[in-house]
Every structure is written in C-alpha cells, then in structure tokens.
Backbone bond lengths (Angstrom), bond angles and torsions (degrees), N, CA, C in turn:
res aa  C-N    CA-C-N  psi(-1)  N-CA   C-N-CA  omega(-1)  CA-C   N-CA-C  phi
1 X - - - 1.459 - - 1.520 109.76 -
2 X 1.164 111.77 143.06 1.855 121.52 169.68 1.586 92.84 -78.93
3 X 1.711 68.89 138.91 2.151 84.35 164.39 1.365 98.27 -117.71
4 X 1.068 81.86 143.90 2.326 103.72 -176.38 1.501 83.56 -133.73
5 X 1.637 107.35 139.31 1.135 131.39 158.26 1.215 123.17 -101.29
6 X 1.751 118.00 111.42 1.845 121.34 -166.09 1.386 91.82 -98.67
7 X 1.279 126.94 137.28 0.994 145.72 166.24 1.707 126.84 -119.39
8 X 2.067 116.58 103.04 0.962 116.57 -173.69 1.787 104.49 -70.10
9 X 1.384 129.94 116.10 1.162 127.88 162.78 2.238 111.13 -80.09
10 X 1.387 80.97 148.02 2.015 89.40 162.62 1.830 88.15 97.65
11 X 1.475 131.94 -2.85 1.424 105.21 167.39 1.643 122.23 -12.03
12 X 0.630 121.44 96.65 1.765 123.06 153.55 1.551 113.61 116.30
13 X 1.319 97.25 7.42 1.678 110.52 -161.55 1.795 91.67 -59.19
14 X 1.213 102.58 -41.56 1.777 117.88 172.23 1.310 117.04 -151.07
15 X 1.320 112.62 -178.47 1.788 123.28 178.50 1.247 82.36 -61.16
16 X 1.231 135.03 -86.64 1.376 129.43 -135.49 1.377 121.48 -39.38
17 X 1.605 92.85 -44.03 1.750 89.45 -154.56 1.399 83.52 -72.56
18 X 1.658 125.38 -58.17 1.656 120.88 -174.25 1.441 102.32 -15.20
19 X 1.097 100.58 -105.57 1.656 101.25 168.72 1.483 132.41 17.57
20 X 2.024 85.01 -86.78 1.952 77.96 163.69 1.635 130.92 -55.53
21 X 1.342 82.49 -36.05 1.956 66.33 -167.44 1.626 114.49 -95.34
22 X 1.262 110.87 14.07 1.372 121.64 155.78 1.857 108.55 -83.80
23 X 0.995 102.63 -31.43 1.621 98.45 -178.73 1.751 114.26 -85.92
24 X 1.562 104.48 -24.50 1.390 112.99 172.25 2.033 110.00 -76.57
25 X 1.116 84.46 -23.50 2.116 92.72 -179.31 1.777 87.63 -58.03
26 X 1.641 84.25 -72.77 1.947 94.27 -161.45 1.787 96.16 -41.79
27 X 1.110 122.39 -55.53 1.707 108.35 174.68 1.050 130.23 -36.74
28 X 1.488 127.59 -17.69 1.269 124.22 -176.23 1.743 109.86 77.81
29 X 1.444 100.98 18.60 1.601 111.72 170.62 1.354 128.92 -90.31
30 X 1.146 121.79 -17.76 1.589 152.31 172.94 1.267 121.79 -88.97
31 X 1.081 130.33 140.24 1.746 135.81 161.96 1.824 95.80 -123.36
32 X 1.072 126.01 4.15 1.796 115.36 177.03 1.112 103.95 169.31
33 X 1.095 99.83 171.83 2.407 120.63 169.77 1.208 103.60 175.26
34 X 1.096 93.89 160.81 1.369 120.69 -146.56 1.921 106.57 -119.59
35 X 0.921 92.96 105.01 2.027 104.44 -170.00 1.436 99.08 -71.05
36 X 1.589 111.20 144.65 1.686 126.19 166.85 1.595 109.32 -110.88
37 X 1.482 110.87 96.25 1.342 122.43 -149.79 1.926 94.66 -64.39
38 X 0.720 83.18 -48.47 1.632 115.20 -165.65 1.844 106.30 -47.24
39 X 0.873 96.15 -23.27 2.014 116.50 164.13 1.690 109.79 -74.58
40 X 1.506 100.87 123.01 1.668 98.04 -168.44 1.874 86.26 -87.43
41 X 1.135 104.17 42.55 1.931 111.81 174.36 1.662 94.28 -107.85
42 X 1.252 120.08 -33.42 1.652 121.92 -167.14 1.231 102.58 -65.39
43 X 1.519 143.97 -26.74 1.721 138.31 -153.90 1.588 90.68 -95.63
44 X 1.153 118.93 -28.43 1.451 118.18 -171.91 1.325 118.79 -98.67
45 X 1.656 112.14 -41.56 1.901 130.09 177.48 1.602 103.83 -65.74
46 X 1.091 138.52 -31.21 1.157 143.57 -136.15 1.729 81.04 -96.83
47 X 1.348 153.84 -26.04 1.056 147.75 -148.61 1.619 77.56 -92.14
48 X 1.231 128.34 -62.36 1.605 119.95 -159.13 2.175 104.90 -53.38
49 X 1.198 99.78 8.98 1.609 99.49 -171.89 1.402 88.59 -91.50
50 X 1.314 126.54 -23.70 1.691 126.02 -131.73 1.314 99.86 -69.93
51 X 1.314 116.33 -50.58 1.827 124.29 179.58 1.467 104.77 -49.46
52 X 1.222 124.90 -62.53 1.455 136.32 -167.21 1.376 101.42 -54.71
53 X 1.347 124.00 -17.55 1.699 121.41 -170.65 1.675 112.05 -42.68
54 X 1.470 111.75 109.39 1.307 101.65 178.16 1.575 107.87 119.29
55 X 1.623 104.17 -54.28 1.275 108.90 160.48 1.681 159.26 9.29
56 X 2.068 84.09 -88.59 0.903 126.30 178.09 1.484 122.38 -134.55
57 X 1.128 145.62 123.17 1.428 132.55 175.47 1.606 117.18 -41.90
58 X 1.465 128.37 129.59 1.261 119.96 -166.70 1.791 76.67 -128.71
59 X 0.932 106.39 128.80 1.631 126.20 176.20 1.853 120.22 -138.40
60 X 0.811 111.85 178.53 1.642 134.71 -152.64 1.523 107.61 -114.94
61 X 1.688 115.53 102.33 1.581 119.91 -178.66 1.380 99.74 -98.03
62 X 1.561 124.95 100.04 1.378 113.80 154.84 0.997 131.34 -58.57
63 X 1.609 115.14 147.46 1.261 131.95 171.43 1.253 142.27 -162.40
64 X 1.667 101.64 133.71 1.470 115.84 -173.36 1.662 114.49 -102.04
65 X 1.373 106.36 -2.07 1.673 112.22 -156.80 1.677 106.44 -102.71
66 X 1.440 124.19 -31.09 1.243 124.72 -168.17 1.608 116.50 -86.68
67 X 1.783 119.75 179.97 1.107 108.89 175.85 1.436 118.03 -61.36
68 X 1.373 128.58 -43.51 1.234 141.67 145.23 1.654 134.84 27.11
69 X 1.693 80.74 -72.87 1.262 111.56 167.12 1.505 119.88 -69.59
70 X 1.541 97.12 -71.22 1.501 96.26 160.91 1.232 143.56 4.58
71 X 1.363 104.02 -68.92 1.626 127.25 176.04 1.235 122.38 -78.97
72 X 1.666 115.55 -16.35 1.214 123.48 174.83 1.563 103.58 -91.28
73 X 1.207 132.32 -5.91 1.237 142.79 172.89 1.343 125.05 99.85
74 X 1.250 130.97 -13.40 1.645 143.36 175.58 1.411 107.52 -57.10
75 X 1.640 109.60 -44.72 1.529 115.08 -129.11 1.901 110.31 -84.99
76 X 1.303 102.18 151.16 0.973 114.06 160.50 1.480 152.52 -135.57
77 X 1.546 152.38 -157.64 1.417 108.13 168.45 1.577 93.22 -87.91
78 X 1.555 103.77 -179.96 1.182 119.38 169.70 1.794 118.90 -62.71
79 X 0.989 95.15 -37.59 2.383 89.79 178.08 1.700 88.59 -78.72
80 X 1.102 132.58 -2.84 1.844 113.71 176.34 1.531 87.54 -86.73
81 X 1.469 96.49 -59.66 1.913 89.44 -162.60 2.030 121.62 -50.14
82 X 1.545 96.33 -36.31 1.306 101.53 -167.81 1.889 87.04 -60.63
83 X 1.583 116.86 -66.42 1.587 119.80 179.21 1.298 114.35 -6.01
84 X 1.800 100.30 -58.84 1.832 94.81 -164.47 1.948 98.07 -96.56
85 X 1.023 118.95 19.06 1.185 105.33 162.25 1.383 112.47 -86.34
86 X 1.553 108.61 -40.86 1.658 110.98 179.49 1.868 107.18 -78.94
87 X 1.384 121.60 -32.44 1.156 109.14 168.96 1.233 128.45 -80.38
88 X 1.387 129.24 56.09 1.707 125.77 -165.84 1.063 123.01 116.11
89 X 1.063 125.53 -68.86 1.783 147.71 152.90 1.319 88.99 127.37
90 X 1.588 102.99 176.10 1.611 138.63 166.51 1.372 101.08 -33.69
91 X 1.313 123.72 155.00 1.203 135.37 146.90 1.941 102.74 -64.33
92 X 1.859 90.25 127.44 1.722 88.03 -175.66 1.797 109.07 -62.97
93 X 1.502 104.43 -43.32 1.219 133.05 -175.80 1.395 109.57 -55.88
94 X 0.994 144.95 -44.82 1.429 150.04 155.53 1.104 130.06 -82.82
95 X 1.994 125.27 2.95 1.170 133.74 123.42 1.168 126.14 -38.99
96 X 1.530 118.75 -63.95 1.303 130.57 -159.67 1.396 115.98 -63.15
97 X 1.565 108.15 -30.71 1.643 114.71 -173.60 2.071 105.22 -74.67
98 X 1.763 94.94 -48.22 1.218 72.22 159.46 1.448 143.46 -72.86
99 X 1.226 124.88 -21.80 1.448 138.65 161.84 1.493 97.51 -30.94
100 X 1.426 92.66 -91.10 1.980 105.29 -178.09 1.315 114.58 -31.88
101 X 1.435 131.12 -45.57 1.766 119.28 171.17 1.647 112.10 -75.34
102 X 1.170 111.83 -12.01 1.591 101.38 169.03 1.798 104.48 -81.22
103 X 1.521 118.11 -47.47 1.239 95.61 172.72 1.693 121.55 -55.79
104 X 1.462 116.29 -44.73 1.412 104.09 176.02 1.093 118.69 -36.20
105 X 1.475 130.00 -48.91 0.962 141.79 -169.85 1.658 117.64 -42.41
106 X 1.309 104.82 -52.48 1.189 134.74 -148.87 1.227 87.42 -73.56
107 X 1.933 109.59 -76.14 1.543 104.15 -157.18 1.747 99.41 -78.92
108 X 1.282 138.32 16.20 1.221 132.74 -177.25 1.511 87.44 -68.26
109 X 1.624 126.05 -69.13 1.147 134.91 175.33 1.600 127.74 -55.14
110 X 1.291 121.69 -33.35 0.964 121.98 158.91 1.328 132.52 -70.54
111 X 1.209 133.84 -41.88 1.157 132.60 -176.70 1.740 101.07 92.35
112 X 0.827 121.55 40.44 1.671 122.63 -169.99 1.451 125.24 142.44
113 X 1.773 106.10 138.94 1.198 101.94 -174.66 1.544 124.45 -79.88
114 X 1.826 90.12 148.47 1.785 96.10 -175.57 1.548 115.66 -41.10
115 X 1.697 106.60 147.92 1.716 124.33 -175.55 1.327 87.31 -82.78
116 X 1.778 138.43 -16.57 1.007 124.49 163.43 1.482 130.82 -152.87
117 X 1.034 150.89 -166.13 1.828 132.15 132.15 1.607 107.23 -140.36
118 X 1.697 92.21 147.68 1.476 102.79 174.54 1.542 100.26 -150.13
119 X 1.136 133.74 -173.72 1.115 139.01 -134.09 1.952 113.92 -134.18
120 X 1.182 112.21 128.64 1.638 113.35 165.98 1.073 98.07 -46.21
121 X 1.870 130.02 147.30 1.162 131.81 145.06 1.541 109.66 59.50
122 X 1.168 120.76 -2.70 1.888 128.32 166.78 1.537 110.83 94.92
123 X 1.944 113.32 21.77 1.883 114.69 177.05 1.146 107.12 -48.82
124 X 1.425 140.29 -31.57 1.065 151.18 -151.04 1.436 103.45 -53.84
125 X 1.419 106.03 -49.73 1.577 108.37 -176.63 1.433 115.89 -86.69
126 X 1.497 121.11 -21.18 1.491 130.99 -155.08 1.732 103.38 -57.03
127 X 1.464 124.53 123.52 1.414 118.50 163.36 1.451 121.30 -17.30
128 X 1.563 118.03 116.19 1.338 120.38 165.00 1.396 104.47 116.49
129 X 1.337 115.13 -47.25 1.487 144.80 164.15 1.620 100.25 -44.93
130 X 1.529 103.48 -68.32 2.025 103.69 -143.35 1.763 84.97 -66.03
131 X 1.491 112.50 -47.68 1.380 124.26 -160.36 1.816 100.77 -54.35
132 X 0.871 139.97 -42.66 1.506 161.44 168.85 1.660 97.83 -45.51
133 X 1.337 102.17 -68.94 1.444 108.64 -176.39 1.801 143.40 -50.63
134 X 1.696 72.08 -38.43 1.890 82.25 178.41 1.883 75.75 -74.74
135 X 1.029 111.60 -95.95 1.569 122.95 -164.78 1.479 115.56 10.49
136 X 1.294 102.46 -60.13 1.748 116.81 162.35 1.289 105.16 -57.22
137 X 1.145 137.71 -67.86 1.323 134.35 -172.42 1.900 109.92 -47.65
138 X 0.907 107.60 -58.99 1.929 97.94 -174.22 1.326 109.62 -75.79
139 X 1.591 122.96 -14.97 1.364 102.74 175.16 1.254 107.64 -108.90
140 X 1.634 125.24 24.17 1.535 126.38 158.50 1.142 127.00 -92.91
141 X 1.930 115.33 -35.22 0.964 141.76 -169.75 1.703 124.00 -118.12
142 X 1.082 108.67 -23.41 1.734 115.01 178.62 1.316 120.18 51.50
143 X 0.655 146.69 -59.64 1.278 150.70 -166.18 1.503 134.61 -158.44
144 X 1.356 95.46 9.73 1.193 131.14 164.16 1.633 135.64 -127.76
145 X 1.213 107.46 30.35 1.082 125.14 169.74 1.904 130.22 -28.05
146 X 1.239 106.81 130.63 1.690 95.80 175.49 1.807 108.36 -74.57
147 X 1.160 123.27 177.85 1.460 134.77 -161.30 2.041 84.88 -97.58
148 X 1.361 102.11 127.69 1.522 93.03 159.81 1.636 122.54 -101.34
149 X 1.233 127.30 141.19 1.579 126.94 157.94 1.395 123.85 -54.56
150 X 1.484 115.48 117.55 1.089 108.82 156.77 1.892 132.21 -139.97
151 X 1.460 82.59 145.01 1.908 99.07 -142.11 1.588 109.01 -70.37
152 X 1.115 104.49 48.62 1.864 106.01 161.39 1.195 123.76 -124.41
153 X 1.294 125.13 108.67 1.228 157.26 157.23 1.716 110.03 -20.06
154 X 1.484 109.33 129.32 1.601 104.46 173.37 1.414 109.60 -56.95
155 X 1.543 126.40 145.85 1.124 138.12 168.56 1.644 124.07 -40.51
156 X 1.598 108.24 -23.80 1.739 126.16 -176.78 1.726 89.31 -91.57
157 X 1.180 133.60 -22.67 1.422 115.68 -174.73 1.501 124.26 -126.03
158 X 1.594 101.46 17.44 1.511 104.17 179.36 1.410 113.44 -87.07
159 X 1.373 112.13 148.97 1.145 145.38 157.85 1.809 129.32 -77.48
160 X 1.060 107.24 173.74 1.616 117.78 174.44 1.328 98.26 -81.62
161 X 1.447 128.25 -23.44 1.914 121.09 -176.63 1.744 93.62 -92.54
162 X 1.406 112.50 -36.02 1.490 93.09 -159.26 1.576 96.31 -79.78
163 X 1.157 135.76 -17.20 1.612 146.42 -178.81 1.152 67.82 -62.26
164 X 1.314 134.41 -115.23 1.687 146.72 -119.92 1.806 94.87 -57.00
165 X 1.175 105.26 -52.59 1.858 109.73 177.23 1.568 103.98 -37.19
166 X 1.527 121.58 -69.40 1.143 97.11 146.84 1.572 164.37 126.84
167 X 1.525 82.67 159.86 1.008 132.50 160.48 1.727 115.14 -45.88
168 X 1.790 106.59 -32.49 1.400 113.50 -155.70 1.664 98.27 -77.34
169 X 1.302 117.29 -10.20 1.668 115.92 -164.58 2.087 116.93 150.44
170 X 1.507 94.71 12.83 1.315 97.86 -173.77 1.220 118.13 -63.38
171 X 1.000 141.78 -35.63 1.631 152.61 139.35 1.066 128.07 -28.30
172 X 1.575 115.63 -59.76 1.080 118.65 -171.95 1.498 122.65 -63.67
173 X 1.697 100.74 -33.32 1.617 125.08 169.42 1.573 104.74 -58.72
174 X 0.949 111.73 -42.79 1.560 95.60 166.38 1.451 127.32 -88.14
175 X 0.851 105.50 -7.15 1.707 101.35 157.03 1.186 132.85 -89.66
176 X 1.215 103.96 -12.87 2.099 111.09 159.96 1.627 104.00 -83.39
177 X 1.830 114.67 -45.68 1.302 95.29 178.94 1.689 124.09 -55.95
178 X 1.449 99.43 -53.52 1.367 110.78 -176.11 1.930 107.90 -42.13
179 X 1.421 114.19 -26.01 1.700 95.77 -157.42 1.652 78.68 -108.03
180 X 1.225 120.17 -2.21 1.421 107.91 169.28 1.567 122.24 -102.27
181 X 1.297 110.58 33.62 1.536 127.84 -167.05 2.042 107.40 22.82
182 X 1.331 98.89 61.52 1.557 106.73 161.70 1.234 113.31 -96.76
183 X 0.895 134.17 152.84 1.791 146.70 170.85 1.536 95.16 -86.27
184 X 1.905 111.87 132.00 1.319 98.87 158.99 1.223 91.08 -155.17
185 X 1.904 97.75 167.59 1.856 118.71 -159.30 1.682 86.04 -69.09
186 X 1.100 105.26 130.85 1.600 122.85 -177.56 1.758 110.09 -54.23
187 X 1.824 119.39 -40.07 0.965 90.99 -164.27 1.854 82.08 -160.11
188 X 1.266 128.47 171.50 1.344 119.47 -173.19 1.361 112.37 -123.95
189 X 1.133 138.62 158.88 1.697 129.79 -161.72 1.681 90.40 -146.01
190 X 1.293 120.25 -171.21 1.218 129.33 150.43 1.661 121.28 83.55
191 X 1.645 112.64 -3.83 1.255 127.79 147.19 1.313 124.83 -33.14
192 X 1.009 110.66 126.36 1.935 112.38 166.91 1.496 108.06 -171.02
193 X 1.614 112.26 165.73 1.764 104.25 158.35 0.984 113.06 -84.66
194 X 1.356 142.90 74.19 1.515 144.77 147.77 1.924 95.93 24.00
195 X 1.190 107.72 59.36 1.558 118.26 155.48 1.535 113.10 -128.58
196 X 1.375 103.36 176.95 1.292 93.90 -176.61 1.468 148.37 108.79
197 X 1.238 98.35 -19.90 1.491 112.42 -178.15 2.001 122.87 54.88
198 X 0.893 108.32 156.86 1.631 116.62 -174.72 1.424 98.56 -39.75
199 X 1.430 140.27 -26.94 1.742 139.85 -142.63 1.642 79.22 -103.56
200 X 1.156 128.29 -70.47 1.709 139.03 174.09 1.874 97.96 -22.95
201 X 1.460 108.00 -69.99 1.581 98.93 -176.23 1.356 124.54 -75.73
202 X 1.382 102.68 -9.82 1.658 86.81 -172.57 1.861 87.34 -81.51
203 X 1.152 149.83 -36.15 1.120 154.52 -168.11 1.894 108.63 -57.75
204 X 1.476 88.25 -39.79 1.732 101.39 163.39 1.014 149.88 -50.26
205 X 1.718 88.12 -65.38 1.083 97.90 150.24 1.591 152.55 -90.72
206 X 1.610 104.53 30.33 1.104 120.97 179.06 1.749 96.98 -88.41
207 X 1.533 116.03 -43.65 1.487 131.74 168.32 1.349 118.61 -31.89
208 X 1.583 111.53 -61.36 1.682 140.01 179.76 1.787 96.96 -64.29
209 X 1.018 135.59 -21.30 1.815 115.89 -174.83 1.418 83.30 -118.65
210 X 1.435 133.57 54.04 1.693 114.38 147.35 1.661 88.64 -116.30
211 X 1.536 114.36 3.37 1.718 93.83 173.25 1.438 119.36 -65.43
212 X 1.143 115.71 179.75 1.955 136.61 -159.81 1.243 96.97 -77.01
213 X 1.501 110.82 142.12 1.700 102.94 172.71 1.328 123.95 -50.88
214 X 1.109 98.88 140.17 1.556 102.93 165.44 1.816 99.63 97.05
215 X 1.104 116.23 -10.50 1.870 113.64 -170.34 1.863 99.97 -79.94
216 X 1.237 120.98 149.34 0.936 137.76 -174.75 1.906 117.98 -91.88
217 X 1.326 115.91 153.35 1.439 116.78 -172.99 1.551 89.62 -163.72
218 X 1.920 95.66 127.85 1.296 109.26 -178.07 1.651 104.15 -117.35
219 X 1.591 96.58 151.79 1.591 110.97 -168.22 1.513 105.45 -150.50
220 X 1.928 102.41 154.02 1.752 91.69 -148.93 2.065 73.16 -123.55
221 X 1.033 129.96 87.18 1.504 137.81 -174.90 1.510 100.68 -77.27
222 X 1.527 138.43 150.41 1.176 144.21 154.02 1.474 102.34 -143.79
223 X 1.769 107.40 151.13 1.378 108.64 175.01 1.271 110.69 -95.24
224 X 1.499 137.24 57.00 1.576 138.79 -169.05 1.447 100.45 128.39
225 X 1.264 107.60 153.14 1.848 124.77 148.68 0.964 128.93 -31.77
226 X 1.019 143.85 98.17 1.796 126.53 167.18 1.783 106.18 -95.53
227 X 1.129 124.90 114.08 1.307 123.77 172.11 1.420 113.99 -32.51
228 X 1.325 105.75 160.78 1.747 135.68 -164.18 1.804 106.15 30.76
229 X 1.840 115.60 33.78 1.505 97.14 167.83 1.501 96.42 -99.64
230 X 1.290 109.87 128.80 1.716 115.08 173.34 1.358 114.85 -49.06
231 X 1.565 138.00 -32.47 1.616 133.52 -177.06 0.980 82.38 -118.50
232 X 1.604 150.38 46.29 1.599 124.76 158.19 1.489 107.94 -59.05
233 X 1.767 124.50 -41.87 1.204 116.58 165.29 1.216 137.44 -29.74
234 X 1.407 104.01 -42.33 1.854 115.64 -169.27 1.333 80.78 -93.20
235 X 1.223 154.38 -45.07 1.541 145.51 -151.98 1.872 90.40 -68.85
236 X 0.997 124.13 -72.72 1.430 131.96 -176.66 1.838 114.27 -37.17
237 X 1.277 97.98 -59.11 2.034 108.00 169.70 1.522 91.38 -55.45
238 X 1.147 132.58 -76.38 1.521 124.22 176.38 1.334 121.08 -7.66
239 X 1.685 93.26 -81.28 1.808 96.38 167.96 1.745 129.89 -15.29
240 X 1.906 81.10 -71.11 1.262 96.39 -152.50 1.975 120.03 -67.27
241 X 1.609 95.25 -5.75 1.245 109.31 -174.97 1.801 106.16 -94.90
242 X 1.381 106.31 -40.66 1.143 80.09 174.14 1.339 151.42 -86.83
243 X 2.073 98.59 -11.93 1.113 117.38 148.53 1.403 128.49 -43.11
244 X 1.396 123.26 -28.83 1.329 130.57 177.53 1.593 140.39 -64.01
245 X 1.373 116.24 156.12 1.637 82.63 -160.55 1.409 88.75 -94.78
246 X 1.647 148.34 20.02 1.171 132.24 168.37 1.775 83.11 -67.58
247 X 1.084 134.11 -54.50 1.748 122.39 -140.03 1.982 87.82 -77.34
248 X 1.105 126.46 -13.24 1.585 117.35 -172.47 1.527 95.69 -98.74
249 X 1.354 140.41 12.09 0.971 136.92 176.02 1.370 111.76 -118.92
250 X 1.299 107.53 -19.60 1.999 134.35 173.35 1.736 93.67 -55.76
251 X 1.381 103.08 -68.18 1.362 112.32 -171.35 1.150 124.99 -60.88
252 X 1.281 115.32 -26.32 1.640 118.44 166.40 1.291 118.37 -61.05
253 X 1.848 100.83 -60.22 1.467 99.76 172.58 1.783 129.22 -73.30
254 X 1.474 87.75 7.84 2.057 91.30 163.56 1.386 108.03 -100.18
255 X 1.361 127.93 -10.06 1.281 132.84 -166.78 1.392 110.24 71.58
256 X 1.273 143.06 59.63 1.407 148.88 -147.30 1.539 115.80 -140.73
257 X 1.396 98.84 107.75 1.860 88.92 -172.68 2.070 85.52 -105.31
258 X 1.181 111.94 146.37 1.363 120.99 170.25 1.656 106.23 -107.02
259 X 1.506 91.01 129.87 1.455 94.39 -151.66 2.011 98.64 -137.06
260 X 0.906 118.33 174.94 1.735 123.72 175.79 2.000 99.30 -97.97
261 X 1.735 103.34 143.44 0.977 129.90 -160.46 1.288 94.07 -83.09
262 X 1.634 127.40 -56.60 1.396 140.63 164.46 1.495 117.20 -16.04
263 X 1.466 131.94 118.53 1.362 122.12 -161.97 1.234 144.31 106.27
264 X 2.070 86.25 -50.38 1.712 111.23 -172.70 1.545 98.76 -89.57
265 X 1.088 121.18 -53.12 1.418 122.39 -161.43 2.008 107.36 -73.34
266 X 1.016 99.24 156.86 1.623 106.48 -169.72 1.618 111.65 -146.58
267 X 1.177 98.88 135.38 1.854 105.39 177.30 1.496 113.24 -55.39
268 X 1.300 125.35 143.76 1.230 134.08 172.48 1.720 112.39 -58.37
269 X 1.337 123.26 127.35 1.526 119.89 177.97 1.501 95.06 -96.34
C-alpha cells in the first residue's frame, strides 16, 4: 500500500475546525495538522491533541496573513505579504524573531517540538521568510530537525493556483532545506478553490491519493460554520467527506494507508 500523509491545516483557527480534525485524527483520518499558535484557541484546543500524542504529526502553521497575526502585530493581508515577498522580501531579521515566538508558543503548550512546520496561505516559503526559517530551524533543533512543507504540487496535478502557490518560493525553500540537511514533504496535493460542494471534493480528492508514497495532501476540515470564516463552507464539506465511509472505502480501493510524515521524510545527502 502507498502511504500519503493528510494533513488537517488551521488547528485552532476556531472550535469547529479543532473539533473536526481532532475527531477526524481519533478516526484514523489524519496523518498530521498543523496548529495556529497565535489563536488564544491553541492554550485550550491543544488539550483535545493530547490522546493522539504520537498519533499523528502535530506541527506548527506560520503566520503572517490572518487576524491572529494582526493583533499580534506582524500581520498582514495576504496580496501585501505575497507584494513584499516579490518586492525584496521580509526583513530576514525580523522574520526570525517572529518565527522564534511562534515556536515558543507552540512548544510552551505543547510540551515538545513540532513533527513539523509549514505555513498559513504558503509564508513559509515567501523571501525573507524561508531564509529566517531554516536558520531557526538548525540552530533550534540540530540534528533533529522537524520535516518542512513545501507547496508544489506534482506536475500531473497542478493548477494555475498551485503554479502561482509556487511560484512564491517553492524551490528556493528547498534549496536552503536541502543544503541545510532538513527533511521535507516531497511534494504538496490538496489545492483547490474551495468551490464545489462535498461531490466536487470527493472527486478530488480521489485525484490527490494517486500521488507517490510518502507525498503529502493538505485539507482545511471543520465540524460546522463558525461565522465570518470565508471557506467555513468548504471546511464543513471537507469534514463531512472525510468522515464518511465513501472516503474510507476510496482508500482501500486506492490502496492508501494514511500515515505520519515524522520518520518518513529524510534530508537530502
């Protein structure tokens, strides 16, 4: 059987999604997700991870793009951030500090460092950002590094969003990881415009699990609506599909074990 690693991104963004994709872990629907430290939902949501410890990969979604951020003072919208990534980039130096208080963040509550980090909206890679990131990464971790995401799509399943996604620095992020012996998810799946209804993704994601073992596919699951989230719609169809036993019967007949990234992935020699 191929192992694909699903990864619920936006932990804590609200109850709901917590929720869902804590209830999709215990299903055996999950191999990871990705926490939004920066949500005063993470000091409290993060307990429903506690059983799963071990589980599932529980990793670290940076972010500069949400309200979140905002209030913590970094943040901006997403067409500013992408702007100054292509015009110059971030200050690396004033990346990194925020980087480092999102990890505090993280393992303050966790008790341990992330199985991985990847990024809101894909900062992870954005100029100023990736360079910040490895940097933090080898002198936090040494030789034990978490696995990083990076947001390019196999060549059989890209799109005009996952081109531009990217486009923003997907390469380049692997060429700091790679010469900085980081492990990263080989390739990213699970792109779409959140249109469509549950019938649209389950069709999708039948597309997204013929990737290569071990390739990664990200999904934004919620158990209900929470007012003013722009894809709470698609977050909810998410849910409800993968909770379902059409999608546990998908995987059988793809031959698909969903599995944690932690372990599998390996630094470039």
């Amino acid at each position: 059987m191929r192992m694909i690693v699903l990864c619920a991104d936006d932990f804590a963004v609200h109850r709901a999604a917590s929720t869902g994709i804590a209830r999709l872990a215990e299903l055996g629907r999950l191999g990871a997700t990705s926490a939004m430290v920066l949500s005063p939902r993470w000091s409290q949501d993060a307990a429903m991870l506690q059983e799963l410890r071990g589980r599932i990969d529980v990793g670290l979604h940076l972010d500069w793009t949400s309200e979140f951020a905002r209030a913590a003072g970094h943040g901006m919208s997403l067409n500013a951030a992408m702007a100054k990534s292509l015009l110059g980039g971030f200050n690396s130096v004033v990346a990194r500090a925020v980087i480092a208080r999102q990890l505090d963040a993280f393992e303050a509550r966790w008790k341990a460092p992330p199985d991985h980090i990847d990024g809101h909206q894909h900062v992870q890679q954005f100029a100023g950002i990736r360079e910040a990131l490895v940097q933090a990464v080898e002198a936090r971790y040494g030789a034990q590094p978490p696995y990083l995401r990076i947001s390019q799509a196999p060549p059989a399943l890209a799109s005009l969003k996952s081109r531009v996604i990217a486009g923003l620095g997907a390469r380049a992020l692997r060429r700091l990881a790679d010469a900085a012996r980081i492990p990263c998810a080989p390739v990213l799946s699970g792109i779409y415009d959140f249109t469509g209804g549950r019938a649209r993704y389950a069709t999708l994601m039948a597309q997204w699990l013929t990737l290569a073992d071990g390739d990664l596919v990200m999904c934004h699951p919620s158990q209900g609506v929470e007012a003013g989230d722009e894809i709470g719609a698609a977050r909810a169809w998410e849910f409800e599909f993968l909770a379902s036993d059409a999608f546990g019967e998908l995987l059988v007949q793809q031959q698909v074990r969903l599995a944690r990234g932690a372990g599998h992935y390996t630094a470039a020699r």
